[in-house]
BALOBA-1460 file (C-alpha; in Angstrom, 3 decimals):
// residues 247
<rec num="1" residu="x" x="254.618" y="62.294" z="16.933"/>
<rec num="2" residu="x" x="256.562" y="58.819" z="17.268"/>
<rec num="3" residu="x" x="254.182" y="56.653" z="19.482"/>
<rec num="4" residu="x" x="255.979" y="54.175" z="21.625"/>
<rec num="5" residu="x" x="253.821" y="50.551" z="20.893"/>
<rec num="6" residu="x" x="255.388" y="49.281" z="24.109"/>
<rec num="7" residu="x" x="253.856" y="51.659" z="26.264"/>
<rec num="8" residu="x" x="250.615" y="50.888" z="24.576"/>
<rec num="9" residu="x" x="250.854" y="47.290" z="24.755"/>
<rec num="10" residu="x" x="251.599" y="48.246" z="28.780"/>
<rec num="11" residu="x" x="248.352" y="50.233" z="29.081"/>
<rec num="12" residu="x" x="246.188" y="47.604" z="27.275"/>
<rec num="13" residu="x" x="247.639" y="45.030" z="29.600"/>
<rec num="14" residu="x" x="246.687" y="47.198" z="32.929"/>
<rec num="15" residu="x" x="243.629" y="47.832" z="31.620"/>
<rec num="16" residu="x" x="242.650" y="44.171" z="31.302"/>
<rec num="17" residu="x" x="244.293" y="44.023" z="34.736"/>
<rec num="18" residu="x" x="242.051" y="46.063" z="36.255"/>
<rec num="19" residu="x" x="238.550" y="45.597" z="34.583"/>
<rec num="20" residu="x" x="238.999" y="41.470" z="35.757"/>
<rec num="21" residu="x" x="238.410" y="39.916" z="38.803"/>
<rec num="22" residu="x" x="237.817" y="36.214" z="39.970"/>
<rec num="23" residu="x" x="234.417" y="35.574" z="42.050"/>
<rec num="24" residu="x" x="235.502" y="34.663" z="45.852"/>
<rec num="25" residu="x" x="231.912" y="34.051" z="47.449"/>
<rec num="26" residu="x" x="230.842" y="30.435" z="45.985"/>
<rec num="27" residu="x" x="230.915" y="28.921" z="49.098"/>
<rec num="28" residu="x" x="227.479" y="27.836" z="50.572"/>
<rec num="29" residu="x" x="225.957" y="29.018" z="47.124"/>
<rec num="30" residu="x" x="224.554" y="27.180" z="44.358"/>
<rec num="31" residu="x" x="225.269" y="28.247" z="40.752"/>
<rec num="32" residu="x" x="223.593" y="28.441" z="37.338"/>
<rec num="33" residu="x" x="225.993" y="28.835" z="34.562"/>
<rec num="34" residu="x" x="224.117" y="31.094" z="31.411"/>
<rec num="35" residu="x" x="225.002" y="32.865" z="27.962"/>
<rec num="36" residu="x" x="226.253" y="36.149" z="29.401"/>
<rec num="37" residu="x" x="223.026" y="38.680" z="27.759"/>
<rec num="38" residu="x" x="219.556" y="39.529" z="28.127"/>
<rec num="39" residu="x" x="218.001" y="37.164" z="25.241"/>
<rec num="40" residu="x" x="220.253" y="34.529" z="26.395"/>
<rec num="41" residu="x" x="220.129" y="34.522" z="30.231"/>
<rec num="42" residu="x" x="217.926" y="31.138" z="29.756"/>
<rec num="43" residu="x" x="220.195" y="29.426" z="27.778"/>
<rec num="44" residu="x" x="222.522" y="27.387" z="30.851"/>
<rec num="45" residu="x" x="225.149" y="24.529" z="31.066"/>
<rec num="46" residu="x" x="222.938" y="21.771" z="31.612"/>
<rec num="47" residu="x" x="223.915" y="18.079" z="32.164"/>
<rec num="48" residu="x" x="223.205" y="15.822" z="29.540"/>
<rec num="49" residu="x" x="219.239" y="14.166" z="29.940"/>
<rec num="50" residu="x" x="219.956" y="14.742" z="33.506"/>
<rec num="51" residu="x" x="222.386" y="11.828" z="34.450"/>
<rec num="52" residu="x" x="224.581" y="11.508" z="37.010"/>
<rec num="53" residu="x" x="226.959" y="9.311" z="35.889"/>
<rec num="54" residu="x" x="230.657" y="9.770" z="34.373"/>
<rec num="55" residu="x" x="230.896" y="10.729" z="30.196"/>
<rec num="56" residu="x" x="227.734" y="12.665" z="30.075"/>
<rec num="57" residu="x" x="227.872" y="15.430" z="28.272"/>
<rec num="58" residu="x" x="227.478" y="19.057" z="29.748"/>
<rec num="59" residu="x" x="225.561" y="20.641" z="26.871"/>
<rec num="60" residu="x" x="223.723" y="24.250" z="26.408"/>
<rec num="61" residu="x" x="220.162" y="23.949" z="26.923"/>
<rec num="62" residu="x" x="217.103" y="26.816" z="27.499"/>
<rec num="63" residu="x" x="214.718" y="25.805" z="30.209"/>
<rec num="64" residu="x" x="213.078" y="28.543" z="31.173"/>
<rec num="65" residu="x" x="212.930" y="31.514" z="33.683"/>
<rec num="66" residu="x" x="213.937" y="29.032" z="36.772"/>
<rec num="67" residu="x" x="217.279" y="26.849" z="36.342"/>
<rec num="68" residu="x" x="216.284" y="22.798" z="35.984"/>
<rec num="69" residu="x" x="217.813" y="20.524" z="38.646"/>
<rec num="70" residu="x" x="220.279" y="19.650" z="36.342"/>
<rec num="71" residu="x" x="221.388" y="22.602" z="35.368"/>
<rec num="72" residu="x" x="222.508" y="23.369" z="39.234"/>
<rec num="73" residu="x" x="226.261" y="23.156" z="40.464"/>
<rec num="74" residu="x" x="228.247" y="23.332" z="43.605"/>
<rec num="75" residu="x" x="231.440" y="25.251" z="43.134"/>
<rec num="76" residu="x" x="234.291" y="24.655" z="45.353"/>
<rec num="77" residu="x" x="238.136" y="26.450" z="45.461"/>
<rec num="78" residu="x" x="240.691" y="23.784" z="45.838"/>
<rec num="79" residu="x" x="243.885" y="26.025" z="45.509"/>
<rec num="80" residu="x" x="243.194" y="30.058" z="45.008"/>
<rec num="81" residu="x" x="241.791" y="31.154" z="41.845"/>
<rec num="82" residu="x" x="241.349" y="27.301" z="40.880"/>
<rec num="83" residu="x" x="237.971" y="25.904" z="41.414"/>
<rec num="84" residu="x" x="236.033" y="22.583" z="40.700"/>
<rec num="85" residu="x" x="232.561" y="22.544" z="39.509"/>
<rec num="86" residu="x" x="230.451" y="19.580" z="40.907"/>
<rec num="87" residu="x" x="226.985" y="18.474" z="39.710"/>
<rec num="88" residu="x" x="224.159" y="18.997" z="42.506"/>
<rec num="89" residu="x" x="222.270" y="16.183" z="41.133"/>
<rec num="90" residu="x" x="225.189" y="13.384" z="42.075"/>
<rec num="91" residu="x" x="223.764" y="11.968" z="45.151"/>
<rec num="92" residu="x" x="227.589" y="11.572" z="46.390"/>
<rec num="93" residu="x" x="228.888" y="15.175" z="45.259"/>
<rec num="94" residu="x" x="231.877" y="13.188" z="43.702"/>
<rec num="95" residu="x" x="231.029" y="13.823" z="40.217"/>
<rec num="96" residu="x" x="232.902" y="17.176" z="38.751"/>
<rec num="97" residu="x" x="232.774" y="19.230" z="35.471"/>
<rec num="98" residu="x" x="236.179" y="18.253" z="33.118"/>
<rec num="99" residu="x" x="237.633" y="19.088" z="29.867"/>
<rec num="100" residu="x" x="237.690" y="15.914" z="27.514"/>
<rec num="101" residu="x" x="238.434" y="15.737" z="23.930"/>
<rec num="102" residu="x" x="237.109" y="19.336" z="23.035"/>
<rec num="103" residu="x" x="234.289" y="19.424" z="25.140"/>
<rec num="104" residu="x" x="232.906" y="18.949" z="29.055"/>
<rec num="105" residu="x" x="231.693" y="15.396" z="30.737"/>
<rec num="106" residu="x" x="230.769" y="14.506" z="33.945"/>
<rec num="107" residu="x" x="233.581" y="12.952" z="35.253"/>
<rec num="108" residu="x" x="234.349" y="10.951" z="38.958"/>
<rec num="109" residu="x" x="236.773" y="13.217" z="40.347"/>
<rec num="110" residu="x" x="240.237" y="12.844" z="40.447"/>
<rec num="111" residu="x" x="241.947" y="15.767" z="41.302"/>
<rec num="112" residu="x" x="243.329" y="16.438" z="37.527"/>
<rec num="113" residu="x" x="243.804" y="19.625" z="36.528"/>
<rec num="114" residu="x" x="241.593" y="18.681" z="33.544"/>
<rec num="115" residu="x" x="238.646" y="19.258" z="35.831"/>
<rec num="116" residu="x" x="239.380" y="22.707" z="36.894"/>
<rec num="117" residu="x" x="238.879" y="26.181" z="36.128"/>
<rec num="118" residu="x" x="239.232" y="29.591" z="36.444"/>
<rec num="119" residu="x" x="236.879" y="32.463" z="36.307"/>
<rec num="120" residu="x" x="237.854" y="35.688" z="34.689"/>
<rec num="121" residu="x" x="234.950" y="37.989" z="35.110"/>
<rec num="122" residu="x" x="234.033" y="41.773" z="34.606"/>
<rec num="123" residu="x" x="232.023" y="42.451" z="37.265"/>
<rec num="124" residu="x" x="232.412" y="39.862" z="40.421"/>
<rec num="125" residu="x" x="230.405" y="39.779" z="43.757"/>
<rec num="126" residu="x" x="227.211" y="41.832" z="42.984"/>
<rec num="127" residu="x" x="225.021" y="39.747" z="45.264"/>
<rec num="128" residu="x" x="225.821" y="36.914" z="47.797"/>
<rec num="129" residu="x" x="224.086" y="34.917" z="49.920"/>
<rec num="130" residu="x" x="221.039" y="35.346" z="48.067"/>
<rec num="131" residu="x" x="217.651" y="33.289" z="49.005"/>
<rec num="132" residu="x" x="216.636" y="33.838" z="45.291"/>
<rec num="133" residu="x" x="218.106" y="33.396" z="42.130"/>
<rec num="134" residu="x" x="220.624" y="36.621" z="41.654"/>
<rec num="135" residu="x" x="223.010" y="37.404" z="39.074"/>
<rec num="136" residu="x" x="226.354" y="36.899" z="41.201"/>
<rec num="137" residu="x" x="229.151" y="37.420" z="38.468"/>
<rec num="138" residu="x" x="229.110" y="38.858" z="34.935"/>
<rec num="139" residu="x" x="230.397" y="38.250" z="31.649"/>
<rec num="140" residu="x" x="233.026" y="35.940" z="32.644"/>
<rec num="141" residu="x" x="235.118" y="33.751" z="31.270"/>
<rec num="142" residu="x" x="235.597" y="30.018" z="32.843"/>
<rec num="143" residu="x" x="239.005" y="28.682" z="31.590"/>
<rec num="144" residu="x" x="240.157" y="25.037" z="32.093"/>
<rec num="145" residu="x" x="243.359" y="24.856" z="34.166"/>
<rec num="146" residu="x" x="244.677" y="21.672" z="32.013"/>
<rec num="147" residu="x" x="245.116" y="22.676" z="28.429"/>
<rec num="148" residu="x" x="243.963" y="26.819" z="29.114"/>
<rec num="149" residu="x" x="241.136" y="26.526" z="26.878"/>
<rec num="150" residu="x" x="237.823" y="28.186" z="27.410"/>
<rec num="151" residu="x" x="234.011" y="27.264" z="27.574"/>
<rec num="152" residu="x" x="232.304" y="28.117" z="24.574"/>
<rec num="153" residu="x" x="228.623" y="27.815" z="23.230"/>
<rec num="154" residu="x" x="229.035" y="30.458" z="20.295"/>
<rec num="155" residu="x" x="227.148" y="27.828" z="17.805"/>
<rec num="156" residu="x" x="224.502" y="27.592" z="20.528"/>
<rec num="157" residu="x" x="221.119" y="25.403" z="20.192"/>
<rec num="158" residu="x" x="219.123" y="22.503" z="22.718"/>
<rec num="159" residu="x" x="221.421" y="20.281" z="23.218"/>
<rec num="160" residu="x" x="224.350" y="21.197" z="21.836"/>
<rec num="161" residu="x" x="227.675" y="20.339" z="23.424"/>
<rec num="162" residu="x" x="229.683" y="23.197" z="25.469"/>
<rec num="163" residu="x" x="233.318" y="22.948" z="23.172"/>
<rec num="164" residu="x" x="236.224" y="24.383" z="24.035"/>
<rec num="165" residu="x" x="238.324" y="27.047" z="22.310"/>
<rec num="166" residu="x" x="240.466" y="30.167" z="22.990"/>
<rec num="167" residu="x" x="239.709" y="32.347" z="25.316"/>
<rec num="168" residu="x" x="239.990" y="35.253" z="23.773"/>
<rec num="169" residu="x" x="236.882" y="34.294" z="21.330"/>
<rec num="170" residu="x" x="234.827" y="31.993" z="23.409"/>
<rec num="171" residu="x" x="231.212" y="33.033" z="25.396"/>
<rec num="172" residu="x" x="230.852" y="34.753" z="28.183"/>
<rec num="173" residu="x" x="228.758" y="33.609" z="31.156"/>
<rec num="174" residu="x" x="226.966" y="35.056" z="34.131"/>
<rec num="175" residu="x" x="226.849" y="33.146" z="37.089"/>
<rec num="176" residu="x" x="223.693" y="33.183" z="39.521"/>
<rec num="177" residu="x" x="223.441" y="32.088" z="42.972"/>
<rec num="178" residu="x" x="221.450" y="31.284" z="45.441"/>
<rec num="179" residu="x" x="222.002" y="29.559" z="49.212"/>
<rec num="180" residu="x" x="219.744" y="26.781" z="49.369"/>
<rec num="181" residu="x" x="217.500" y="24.898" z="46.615"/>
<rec num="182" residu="x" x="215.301" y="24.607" z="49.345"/>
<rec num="183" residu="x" x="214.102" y="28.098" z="48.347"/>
<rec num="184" residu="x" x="214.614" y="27.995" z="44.695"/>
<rec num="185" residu="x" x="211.968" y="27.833" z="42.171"/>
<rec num="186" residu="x" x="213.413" y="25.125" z="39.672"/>
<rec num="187" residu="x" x="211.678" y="24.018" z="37.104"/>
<rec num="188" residu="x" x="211.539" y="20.629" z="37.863"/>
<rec num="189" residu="x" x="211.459" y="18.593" z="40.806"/>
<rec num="190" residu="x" x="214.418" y="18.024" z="43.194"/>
<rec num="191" residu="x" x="216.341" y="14.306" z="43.109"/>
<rec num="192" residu="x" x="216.327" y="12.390" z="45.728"/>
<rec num="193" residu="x" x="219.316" y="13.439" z="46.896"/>
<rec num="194" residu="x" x="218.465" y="16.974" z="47.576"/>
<rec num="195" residu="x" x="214.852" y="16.385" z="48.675"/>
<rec num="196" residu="x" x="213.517" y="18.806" z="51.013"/>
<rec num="197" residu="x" x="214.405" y="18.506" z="54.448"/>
<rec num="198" residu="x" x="211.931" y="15.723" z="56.209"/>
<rec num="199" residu="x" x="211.503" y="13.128" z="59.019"/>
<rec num="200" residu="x" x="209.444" y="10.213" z="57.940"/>
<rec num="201" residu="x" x="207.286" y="8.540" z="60.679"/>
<rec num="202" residu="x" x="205.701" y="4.747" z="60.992"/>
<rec num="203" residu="x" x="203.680" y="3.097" z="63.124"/>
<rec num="204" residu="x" x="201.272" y="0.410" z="61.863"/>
<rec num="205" residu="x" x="200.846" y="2.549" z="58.557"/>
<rec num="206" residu="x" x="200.320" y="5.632" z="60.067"/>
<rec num="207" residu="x" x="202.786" y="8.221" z="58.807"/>
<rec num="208" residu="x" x="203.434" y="11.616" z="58.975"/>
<rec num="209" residu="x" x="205.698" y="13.989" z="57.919"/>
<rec num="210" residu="x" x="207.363" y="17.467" z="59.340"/>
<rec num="211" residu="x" x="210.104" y="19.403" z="58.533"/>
<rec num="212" residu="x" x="213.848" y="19.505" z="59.979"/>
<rec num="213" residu="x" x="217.040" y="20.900" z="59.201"/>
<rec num="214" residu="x" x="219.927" y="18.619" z="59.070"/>
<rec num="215" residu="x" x="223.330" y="19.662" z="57.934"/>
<rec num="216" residu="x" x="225.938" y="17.019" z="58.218"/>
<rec num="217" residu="x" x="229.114" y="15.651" z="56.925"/>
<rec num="218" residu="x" x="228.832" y="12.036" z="57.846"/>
<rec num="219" residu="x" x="226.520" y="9.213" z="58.832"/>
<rec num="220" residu="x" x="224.838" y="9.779" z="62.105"/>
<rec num="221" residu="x" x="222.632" y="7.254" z="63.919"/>
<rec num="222" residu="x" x="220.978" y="8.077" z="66.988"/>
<rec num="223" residu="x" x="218.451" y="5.949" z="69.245"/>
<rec num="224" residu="x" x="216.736" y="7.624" z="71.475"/>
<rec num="225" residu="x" x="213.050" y="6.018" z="72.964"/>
<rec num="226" residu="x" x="209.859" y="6.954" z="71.596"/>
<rec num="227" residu="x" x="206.508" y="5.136" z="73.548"/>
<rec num="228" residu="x" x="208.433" y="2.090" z="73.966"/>
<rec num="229" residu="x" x="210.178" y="1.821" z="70.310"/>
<rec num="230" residu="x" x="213.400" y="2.467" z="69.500"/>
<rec num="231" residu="x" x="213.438" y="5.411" z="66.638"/>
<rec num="232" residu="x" x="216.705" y="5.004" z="64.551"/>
<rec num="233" residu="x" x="217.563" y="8.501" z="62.929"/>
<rec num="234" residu="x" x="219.510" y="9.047" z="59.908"/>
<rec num="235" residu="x" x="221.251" y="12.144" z="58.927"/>
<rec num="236" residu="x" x="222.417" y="11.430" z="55.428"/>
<rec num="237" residu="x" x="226.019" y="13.278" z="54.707"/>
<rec num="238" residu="x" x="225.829" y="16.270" z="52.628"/>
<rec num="239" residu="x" x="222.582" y="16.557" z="51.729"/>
<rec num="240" residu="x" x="219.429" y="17.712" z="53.495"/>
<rec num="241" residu="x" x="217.687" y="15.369" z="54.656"/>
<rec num="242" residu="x" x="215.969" y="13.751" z="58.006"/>
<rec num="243" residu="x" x="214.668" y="9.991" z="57.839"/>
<rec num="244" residu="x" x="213.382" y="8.338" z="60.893"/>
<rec num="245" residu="x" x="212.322" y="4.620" z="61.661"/>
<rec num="246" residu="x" x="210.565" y="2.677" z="63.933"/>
<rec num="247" residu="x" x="212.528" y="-0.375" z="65.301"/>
């Protein structure tokens, strides 16, 4: 029987098709990149030493049950199916994930399509707006929009550098979420930036401390009076966090 390669060249295409999807629920999460597997779950794209400054070097790193602080990212779409990968420990949010020279830096963004990516996944979606770590999305493969190459840590060991290579032999990673950090057990302490949410008191070295909520996207200062002072109150933008002071 004369087998027609085109049609199976068709099939294998459509099967792809189907069997890959692209996550679509990152906003409001946070995300821990790991070695798609069971003995590798622990093994995550971690920022270099934990600095959040430009040409650090996201490398592979195992830390544990709980992802470190550095090993945290906010994922945002900027056009569908493109997405940029930010580093939760940059007080500012303005420092992003990018391609450079073979492997991935910290880099101040600049809208390039060297700093973003694609996910093709197996399985997308399996939990969302978790207040735990969950595994979100599967086995997926996170593809840089500028040159089409794909995160790999095949060679993996601490502190080795994520490279880039082609997609079609690179790793796969599973991508958990959670909503806030707030809730998360990380291995190490927050940063500054993404303290829990607090309002500091003063009066003549007295000081106490109680917990708020504030979600905002710029600077707010409010006076209001307080037994004859003036209390200033900051709401720092994007980031979780209360500070009040006695004038």
């Amino acid at each position: 029987m004369q087998v027609n390669h085109n049609i199976i060249l068709l099939l294998s295409f459509l099967t792809v098709s189907i069997f890959a999807c692209t996550p679509n629920n990152f906003d409001g999460n946070y995300i821990a990149i790991s070695l798609t597997g069971t003995s590798t779950k622990n093994w995550r794209a971690n920022i270099g030493g934990g600095l959040a400054q430009p040409d650090v070097q996201v490398i592979i790193f195992n830390s544990g049950d709980h992802p470190d602080n550095n090993e945290i990212f906010t994922i945002a779409q900027s056009t569908p199916g493109i997405f940029e990968i930010f580093a939760y420990i940059d007080f500012y949010q303005s420092l992003v994930v990018g391609q450079a020279h073979g492997t991935f830096t910290l880099q101040n963004r600049t809208d390039s399509n060297a700093q973003k990516f694609s996910f093709d996944c197996d399985t997308c979606n399996i939990k969302a707006n978790s207040q735990n770590w969950k595994l979100y999305h599967t086995s997926c493969g996170i593809k840089n929009v500028d040159n089409g190459l794909c995160m790999d840590a095949t060679d993996y060991y601490s502190g080795a550098n994520i490279n880039q290579t082609y997609c079609t032999s690179a790793s796969k990673w599973d991508l958990w979420g959670i909503t806030s950090t707030n809730n998360a057990n990380v291995a190490n302490s927050k940063p500054n930036s993404k303290i829990t949410s607090g309002v500091q008191l003063s009066i003549g070295g007295l000081v106490g401390i109680f917990v708020g909520i504030c979600a905002c996207t710029a600077l707010i200062t409010l006076l209001v009076g307080c037994g004859g002072y003036d209390v200033t109150i900051f709401c720092q933008p994007k980031i979780d966090l209360w500070y009040i002071r006695f004038i």
